[in-house]
C-alpha positions as CSV (number, residue, x, y, z in Angstrom):
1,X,0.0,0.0,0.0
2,X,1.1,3.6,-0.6
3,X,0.7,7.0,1.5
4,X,-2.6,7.1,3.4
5,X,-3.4,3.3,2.5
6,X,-3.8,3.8,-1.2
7,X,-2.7,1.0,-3.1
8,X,-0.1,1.8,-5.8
9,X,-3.4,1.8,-8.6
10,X,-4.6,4.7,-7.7
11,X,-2.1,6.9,-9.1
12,X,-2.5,5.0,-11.8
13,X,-6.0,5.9,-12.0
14,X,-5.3,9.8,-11.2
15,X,-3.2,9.7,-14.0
16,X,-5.9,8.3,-16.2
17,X,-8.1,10.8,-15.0
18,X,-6.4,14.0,-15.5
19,X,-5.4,12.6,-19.0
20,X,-9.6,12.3,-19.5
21,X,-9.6,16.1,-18.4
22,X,-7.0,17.6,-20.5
23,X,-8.4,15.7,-23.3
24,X,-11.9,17.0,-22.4
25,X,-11.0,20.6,-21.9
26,X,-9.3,20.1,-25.9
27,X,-11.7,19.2,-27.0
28,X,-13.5,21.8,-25.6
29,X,-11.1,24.3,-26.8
30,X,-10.9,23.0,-30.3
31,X,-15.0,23.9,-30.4
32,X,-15.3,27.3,-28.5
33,X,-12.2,28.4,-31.3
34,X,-14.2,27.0,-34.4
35,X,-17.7,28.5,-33.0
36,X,-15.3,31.7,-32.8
37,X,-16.3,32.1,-28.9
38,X,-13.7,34.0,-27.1
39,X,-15.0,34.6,-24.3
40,X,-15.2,30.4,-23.8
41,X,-11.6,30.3,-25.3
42,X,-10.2,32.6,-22.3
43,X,-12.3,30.8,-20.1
44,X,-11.2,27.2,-20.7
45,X,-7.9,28.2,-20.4
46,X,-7.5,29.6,-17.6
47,X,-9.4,26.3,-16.7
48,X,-6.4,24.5,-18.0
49,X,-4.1,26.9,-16.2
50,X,-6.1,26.5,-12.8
51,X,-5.8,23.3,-12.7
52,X,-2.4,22.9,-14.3
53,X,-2.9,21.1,-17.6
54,X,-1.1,23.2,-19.6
């Protein structure tokens, strides 16, 4: 087991699951910049930026 009686998977998992977000939040990006939206653009990254996907 690992710190705080995690077993080694889970930062496997974590991993796995801030790779789903920054895929997401491209994704995301990719759309707000075709639709031309700004305003979504600056917001989404300082998503990324907040919470370090960058």
């Amino acid at each position: 087991m690992g710190l705080f009686g995690k077993s080694k998977s889970s930062g496997t998992s974590v991993k796995a699951h801030r790779e789903n977000l920054k895929k997401n939040l491209e994704h995301r990006l990719t759309v707000a910049r075709s639709n031309g939206d700004e305003k979504l653009v600056k917001q989404l990254e300082q998503e990324a930026a907040y919470l370090n996907l960058n």
